[in-house]
Backbone as XML, in Angstrom:
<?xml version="1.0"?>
<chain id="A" units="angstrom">
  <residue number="1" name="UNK">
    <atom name="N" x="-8.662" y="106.488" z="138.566"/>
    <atom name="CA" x="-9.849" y="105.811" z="138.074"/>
    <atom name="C" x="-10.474" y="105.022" z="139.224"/>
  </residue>
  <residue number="2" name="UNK">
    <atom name="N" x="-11.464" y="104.891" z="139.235"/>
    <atom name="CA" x="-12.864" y="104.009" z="140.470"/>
    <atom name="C" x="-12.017" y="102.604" z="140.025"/>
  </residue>
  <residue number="3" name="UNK">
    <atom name="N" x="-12.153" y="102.055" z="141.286"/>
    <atom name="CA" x="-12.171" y="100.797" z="141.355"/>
    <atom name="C" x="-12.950" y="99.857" z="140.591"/>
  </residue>
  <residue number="4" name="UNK">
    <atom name="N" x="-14.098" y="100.585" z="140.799"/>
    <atom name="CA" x="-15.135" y="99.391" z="139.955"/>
    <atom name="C" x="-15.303" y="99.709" z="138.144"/>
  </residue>
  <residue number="5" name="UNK">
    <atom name="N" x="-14.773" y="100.776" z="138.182"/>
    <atom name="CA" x="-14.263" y="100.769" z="136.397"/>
    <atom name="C" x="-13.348" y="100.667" z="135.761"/>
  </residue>
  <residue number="6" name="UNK">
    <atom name="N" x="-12.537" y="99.967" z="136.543"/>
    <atom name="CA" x="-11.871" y="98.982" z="136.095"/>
    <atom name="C" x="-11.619" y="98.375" z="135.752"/>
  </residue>
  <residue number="7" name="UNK">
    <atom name="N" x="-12.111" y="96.971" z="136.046"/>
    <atom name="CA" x="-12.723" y="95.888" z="135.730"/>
    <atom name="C" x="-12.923" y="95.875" z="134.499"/>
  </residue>
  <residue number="8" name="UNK">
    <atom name="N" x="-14.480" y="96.833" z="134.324"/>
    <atom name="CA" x="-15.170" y="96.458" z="132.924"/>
    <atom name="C" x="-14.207" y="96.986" z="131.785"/>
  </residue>
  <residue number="9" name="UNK">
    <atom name="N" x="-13.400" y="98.266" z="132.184"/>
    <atom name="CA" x="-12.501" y="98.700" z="131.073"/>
    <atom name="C" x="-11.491" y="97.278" z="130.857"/>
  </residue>
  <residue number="10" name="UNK">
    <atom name="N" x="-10.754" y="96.683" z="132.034"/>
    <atom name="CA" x="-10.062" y="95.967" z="131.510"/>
    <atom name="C" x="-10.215" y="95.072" z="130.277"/>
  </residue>
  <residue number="11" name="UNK">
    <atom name="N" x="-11.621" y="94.560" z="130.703"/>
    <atom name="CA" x="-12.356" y="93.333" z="129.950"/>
    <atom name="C" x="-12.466" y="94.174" z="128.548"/>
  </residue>
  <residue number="12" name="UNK">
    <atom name="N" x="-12.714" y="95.070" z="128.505"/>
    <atom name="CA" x="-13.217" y="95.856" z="127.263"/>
    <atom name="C" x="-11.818" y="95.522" z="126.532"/>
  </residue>
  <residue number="13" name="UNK">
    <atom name="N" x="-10.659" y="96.594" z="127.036"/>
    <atom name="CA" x="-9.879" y="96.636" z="125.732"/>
    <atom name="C" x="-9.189" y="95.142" z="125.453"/>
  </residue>
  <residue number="14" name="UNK">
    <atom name="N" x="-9.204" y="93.920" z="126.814"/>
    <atom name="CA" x="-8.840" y="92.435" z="125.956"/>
    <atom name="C" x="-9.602" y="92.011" z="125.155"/>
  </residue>
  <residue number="15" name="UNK">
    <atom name="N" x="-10.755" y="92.335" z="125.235"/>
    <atom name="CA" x="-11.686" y="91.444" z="124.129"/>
    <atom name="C" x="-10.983" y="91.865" z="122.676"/>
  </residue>
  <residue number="16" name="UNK">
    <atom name="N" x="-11.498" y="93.550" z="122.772"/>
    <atom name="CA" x="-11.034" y="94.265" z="121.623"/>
    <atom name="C" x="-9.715" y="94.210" z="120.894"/>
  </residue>
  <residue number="17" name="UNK">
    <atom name="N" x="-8.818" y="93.977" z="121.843"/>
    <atom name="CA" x="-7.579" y="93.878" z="121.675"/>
    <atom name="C" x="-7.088" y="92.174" z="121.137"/>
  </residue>
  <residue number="18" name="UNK">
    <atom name="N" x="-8.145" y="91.168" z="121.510"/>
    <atom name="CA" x="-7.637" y="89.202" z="121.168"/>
    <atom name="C" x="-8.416" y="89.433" z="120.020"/>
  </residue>
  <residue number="19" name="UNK">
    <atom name="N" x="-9.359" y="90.167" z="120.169"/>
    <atom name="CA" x="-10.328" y="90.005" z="118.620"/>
    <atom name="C" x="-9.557" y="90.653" z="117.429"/>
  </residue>
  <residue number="20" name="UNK">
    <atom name="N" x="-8.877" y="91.493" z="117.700"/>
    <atom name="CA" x="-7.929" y="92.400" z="116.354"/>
    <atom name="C" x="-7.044" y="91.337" z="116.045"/>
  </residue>
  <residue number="21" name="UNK">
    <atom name="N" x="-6.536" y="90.690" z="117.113"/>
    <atom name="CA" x="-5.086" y="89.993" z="117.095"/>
    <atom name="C" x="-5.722" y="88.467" z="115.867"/>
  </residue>
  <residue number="22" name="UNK">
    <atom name="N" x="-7.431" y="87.875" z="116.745"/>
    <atom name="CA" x="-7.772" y="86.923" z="115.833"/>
    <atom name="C" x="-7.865" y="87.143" z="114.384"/>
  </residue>
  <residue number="23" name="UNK">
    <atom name="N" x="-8.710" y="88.623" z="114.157"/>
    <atom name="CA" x="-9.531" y="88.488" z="112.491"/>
    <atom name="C" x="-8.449" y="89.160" z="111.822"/>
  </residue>
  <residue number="24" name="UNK">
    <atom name="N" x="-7.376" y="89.877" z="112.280"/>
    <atom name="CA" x="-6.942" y="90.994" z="111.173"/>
    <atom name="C" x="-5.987" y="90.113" z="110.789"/>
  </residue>
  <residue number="25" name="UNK">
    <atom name="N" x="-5.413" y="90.898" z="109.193"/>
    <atom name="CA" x="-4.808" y="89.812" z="109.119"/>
    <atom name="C" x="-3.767" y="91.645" z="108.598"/>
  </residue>
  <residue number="26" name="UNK">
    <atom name="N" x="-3.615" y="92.071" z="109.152"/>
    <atom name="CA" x="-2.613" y="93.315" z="109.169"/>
    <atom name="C" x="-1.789" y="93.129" z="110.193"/>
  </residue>
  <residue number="27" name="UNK">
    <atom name="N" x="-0.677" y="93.373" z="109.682"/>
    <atom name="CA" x="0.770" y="92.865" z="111.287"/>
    <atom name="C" x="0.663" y="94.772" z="111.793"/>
  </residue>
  <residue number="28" name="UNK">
    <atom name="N" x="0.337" y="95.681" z="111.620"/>
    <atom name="CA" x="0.314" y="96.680" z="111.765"/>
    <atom name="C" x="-0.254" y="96.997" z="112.814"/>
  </residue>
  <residue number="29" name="UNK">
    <atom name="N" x="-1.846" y="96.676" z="112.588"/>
    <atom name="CA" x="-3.050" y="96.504" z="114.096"/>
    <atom name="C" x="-2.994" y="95.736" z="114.653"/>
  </residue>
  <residue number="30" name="UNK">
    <atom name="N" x="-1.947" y="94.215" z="114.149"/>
    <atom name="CA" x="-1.995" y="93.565" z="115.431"/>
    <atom name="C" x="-0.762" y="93.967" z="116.330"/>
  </residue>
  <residue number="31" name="UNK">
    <atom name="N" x="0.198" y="94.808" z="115.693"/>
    <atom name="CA" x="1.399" y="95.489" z="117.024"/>
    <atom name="C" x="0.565" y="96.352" z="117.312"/>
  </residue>
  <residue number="32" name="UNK">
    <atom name="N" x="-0.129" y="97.217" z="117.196"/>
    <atom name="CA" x="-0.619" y="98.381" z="117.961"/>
    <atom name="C" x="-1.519" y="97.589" z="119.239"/>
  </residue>
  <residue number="33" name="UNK">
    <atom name="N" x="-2.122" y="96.727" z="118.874"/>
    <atom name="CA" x="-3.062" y="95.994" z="119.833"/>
    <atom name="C" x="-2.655" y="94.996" z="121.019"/>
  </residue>
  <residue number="34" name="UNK">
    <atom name="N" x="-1.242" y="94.546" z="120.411"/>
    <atom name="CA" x="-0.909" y="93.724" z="121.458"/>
    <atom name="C" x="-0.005" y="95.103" z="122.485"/>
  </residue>
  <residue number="35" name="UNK">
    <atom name="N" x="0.452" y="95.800" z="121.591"/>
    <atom name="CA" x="1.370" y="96.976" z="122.418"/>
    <atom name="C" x="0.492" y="97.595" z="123.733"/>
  </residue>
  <residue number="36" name="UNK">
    <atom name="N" x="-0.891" y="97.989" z="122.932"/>
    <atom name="CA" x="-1.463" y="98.581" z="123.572"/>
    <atom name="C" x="-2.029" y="97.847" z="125.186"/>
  </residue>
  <residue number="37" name="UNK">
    <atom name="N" x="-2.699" y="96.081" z="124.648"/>
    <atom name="CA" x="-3.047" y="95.549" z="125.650"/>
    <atom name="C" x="-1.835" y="95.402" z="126.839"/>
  </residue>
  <residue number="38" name="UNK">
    <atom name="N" x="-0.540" y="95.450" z="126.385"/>
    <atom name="CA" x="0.486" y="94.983" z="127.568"/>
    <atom name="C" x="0.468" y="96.624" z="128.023"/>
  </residue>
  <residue number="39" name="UNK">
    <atom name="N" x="-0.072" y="97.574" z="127.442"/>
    <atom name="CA" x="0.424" y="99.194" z="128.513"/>
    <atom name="C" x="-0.796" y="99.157" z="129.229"/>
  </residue>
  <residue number="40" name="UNK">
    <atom name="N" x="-1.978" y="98.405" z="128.834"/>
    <atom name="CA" x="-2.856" y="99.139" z="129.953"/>
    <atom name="C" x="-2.898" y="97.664" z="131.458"/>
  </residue>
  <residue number="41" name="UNK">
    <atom name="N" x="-2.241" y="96.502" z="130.583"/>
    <atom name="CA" x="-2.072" y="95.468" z="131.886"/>
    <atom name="C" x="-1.486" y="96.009" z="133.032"/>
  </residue>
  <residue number="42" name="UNK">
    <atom name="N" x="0.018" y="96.797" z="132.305"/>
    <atom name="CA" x="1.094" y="97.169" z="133.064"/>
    <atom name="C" x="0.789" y="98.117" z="134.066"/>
  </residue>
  <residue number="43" name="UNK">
    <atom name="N" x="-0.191" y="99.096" z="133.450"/>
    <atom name="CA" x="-0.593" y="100.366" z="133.865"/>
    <atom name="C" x="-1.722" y="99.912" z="135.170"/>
  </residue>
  <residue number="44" name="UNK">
    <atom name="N" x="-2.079" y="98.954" z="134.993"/>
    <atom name="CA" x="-3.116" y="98.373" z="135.844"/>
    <atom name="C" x="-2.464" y="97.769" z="137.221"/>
  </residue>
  <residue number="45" name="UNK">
    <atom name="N" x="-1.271" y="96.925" z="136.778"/>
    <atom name="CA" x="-0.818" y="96.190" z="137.709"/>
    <atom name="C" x="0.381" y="97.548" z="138.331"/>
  </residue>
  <residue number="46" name="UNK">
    <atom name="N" x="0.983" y="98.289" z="137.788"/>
    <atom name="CA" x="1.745" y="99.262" z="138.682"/>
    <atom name="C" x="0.818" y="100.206" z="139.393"/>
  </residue>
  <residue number="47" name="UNK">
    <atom name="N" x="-0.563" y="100.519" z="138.713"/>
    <atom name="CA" x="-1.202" y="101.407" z="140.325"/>
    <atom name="C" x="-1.778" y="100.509" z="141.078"/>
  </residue>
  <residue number="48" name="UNK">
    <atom name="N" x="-2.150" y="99.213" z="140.938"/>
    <atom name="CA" x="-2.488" y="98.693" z="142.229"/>
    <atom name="C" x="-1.552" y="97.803" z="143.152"/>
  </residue>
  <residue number="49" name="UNK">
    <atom name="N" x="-0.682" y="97.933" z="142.290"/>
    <atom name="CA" x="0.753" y="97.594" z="143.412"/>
    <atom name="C" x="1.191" y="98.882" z="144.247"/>
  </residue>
  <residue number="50" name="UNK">
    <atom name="N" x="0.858" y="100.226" z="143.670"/>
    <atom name="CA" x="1.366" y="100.936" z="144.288"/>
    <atom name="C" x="0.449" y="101.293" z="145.693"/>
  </residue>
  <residue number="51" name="UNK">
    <atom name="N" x="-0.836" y="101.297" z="145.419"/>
    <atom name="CA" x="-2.114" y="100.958" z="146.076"/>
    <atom name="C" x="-1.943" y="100.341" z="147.360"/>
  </residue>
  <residue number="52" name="UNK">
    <atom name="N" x="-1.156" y="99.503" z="147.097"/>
    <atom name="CA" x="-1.631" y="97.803" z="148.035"/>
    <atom name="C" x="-0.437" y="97.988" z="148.985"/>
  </residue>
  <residue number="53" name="UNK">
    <atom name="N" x="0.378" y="98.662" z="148.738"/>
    <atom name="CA" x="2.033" y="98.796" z="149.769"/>
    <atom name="C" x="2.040" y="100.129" z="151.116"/>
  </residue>
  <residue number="54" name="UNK">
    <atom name="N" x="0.896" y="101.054" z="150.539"/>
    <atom name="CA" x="0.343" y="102.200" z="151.279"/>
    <atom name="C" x="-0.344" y="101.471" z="152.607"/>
  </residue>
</chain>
C-alpha cells in the first residue's frame, strides 16, 4: 500500500471502529471492532518496522 494511503485509511477504520465501540450497545460488534482495529494497528506497525530496518 502507498504511503500516503495510509494515513487516511488508518484514521478511517479508528473513527469507525471508537464509534461502534461508543453507540452499539452489542458486545458482538464491539469484539469484531476492537479485534479488527488492533489487526490493522499491528499490520501497520509490522510493515513499517519492517520498512525502517532495510
Amino acid at each position: 500500500m502507498k504511503k500516503y494511503l495510509v494515513i487516511p485509511c488508518v484514521v478511517i477504520v479508528l473513527f469507525l471502529g471508537i464509534r461502534v465501540l461508543l453507540t452499539s450497545s452489542n458486545m458482538l460488534q464491539m469484539t469484531f471492532a476492537l479485534i479488527g482495529m488492533l489487526l490493522v494497528l499491528f499490520g501497520i506497525f509490522k510493515e513499517y518496522g519492517k520498512a525502517d530496518k532495510k
